[in-house]
C-alpha positions in Angstrom: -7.7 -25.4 -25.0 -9.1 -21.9 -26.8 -11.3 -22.7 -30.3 -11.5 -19.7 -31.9 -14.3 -20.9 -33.9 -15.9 -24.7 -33.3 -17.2 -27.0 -36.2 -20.5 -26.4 -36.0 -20.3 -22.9 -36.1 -18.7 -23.0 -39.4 -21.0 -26.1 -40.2 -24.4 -23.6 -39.3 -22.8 -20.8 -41.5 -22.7 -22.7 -44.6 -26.6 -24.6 -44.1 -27.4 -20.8 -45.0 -25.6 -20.6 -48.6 -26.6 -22.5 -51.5 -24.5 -25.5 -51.8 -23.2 -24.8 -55.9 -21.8 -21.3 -54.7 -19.6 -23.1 -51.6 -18.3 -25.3 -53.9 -16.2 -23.6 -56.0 -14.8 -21.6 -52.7 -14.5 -25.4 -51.5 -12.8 -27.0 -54.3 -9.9 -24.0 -54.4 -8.9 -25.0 -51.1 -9.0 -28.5 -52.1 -6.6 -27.7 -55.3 -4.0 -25.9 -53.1 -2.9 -29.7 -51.9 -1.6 -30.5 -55.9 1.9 -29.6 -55.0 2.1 -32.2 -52.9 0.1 -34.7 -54.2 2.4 -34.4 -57.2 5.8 -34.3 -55.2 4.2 -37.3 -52.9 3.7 -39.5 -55.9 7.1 -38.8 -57.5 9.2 -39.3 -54.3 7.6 -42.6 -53.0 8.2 -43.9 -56.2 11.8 -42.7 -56.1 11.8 -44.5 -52.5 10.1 -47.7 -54.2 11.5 -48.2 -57.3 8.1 -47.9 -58.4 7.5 -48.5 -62.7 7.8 -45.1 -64.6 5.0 -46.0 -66.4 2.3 -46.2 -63.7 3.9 -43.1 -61.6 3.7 -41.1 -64.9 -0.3 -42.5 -65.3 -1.2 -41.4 -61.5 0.9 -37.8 -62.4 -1.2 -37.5 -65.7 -4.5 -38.3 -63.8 -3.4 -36.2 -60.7 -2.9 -33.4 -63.6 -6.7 -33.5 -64.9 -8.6 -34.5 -61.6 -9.7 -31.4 -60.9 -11.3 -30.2 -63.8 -13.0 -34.0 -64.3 -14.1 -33.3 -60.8 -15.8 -29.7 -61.2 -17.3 -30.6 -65.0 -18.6 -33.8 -62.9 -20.0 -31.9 -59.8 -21.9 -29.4 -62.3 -22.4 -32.2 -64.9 -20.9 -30.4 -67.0 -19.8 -33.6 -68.6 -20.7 -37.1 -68.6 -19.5 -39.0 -65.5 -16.7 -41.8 -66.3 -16.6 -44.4 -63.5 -13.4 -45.1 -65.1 -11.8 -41.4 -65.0 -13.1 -41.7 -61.3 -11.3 -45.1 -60.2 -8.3 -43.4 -61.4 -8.3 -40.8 -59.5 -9.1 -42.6 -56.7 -6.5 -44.6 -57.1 -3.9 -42.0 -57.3 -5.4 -41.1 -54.0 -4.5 -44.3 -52.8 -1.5 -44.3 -53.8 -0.3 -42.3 -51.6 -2.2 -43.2 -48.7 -1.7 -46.7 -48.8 2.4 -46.7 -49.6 2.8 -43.8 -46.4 2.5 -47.1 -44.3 5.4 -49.1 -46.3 8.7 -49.4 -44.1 10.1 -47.2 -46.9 8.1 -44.3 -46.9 6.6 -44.3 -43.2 10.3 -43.2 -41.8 9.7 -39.5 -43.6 8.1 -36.7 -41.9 5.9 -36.2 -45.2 4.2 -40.3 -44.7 1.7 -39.1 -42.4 0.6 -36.0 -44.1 -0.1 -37.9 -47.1 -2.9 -40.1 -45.1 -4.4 -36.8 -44.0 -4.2 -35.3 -47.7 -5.6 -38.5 -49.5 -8.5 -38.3 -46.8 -9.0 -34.5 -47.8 -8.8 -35.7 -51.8 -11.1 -38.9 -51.5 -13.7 -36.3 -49.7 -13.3 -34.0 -52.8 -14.0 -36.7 -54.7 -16.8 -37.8 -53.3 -18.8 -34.7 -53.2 -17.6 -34.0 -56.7 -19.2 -36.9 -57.9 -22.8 -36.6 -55.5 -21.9 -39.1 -53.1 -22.7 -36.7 -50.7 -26.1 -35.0 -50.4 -25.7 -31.6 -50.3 -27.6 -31.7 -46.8 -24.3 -33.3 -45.7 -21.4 -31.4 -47.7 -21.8 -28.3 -45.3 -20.6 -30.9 -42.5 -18.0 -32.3 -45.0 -16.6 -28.3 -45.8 -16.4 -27.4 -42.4 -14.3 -30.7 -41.5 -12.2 -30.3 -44.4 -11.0 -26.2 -42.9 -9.9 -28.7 -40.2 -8.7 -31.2 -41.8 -6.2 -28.5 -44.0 -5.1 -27.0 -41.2 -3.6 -30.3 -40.1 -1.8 -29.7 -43.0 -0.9 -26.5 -43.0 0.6 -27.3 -39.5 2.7 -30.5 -40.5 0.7 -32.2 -37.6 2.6 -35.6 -37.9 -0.2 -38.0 -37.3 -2.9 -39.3 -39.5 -5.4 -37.5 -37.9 -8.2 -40.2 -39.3 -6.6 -42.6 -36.0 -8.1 -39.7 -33.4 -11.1 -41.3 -33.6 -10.2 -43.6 -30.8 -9.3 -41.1 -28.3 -13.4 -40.1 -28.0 -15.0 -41.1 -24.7 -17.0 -44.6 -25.5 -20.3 -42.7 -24.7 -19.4 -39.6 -27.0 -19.6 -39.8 -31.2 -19.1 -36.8 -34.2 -21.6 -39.3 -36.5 -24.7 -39.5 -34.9 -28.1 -37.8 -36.3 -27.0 -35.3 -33.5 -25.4 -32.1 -35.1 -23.7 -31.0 -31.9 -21.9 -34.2 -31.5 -20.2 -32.8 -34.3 -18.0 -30.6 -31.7 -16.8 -34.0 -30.3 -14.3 -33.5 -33.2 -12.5 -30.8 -30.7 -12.8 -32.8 -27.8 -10.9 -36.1 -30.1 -7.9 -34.0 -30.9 -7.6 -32.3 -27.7 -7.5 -36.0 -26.2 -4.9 -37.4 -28.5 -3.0 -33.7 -27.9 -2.6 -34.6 -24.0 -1.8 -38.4 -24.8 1.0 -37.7 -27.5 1.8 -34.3 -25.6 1.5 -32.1 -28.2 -0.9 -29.4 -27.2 0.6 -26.4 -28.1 0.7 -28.2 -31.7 -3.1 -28.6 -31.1 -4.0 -25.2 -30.4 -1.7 -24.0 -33.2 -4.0 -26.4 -35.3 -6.9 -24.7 -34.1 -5.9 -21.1 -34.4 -4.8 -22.0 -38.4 -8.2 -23.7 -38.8 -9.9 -20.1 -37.4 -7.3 -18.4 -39.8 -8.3 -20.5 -42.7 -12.1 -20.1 -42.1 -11.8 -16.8 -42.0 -10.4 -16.2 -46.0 -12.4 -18.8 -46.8 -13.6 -17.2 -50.2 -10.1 -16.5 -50.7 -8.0 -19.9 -50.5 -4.3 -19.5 -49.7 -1.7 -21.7 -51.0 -0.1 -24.2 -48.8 3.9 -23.3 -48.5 4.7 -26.4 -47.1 8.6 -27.1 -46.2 10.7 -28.9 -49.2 12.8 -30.8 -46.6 9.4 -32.7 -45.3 10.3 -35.4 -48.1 13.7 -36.3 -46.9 13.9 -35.8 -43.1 13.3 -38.6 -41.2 11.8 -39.0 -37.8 9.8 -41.7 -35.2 7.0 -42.3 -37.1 4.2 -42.3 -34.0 1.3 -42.4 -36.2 2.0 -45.3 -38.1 2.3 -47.3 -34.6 -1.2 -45.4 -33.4 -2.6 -46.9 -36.9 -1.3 -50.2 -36.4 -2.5 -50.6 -32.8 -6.4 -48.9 -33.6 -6.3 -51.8 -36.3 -6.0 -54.4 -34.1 -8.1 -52.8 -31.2 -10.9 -52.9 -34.3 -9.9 -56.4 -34.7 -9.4 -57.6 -31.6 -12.7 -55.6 -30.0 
């Protein structure tokens, strides 16, 4: 499997920049997944039934995150814990109800796991629950963690984890293990058999990396919220559940 550029590569790049200049690069890319956190929200509520009233709170919150979330990374404002439960649960939102029997049959239920993990880490680092010793790790996941979107990978890519060797780990005090990350997808590429979707995940992620000043919007397919397909990654989920449970 060819990576055109490996995690800590990008991860050693930005240790060199001051950590208030990469965020604003950072929190464009972030903003390009709106669209669809928007059209997520609308159409599981559709598929739900869900009350008007709470899908038009998460749309107004989903509306204002952002700039609550830059004022708050540059204290530019006082921080609401509030504002920021809202938000998080409009994350939620979407993460939790891509499981429901309702939702989970849709092509777009899995890529809403990976986008609330991208959103909840945006959130997080807004609001200095990272260090900024850790957010250039966090950035150079998240190029990753877009191009999963960016390539409708159908899987929530969070379930990978279990396809690392038992002796190998990407959270150790251990920056290279931090390259594990390649050796988890390329695992879960051969056991789903989807490695030509793997390396076209890596070769966006390059592509990304390399505009990175420069985010570029993510034109994702309108038919993703209304084809249906064999939901694999909800199964995957299920199953790493109880192997957590059941270890």
């Amino acid at each position: 499997m060819k990576i055109e550029i490996r995690l800590t590569e990008i991860r050693d790049i930005l240790e060199k920049e001051k950590m208030n200049t990469i965020y604003p690069f950072y929190i464009n890319w972030v903003k390009t997944l709106l669209p669809f956190w928007k059209e997520a929200v609308i159409r599981i509520g559709n598929l739900k039934d869900f009350d008007q009233k709470k899908l038009d709170k998460h749309l107004s919150v989903i509306e204002n995150s952002f700039s609550l979330m830059e004022d708050w990374r540059f204290k530019r404002i006082k921080y609401i814990k509030v504002r920021r439960n809202e938000i998080d649960s409009a994350i939620s939102f979407i993460r939790n109800r891509a499981l429901d029997k309702e939702v989970s049959k849709y092509y777009f239920a899995p890529i809403c796991r990976n986008v609330a993990s991208l959103l909840r880490t945006s959130l997080y680092i807004s609001t200095h629950g990272y260090s900024d010793d850790q957010m250039p790790t966090c950035v150079a996941q998240t190029m990753y963690d877009l191009s999963s979107c960016h390539t409708l990978l159908p899987f929530d890519t969070s379930d990978f984890i279990w396809f690392l060797p038992k002796d190998k780990s990407i959270h150790t005090d251990n920056k290279n293990d931090l390259d594990n990350h390649h050796l988890m997808f390329e695992n879960a590429g051969k056991k789903f058999e989807i490695m030509d979707a793997i390396q076209e995940y890596n070769n966006v992620a390059a592509k990304l990396w390399e505009t990175f000043e420069k985010p570029i919007p993510w034109n994702y397919p309108k038919d993703i919220f209304t084809l249906e397909f064999e939901n694999v990654s909800k199964e995957l989920h299920h199953a790493t559940v109880n192997a957590f449970h059941n270890r």
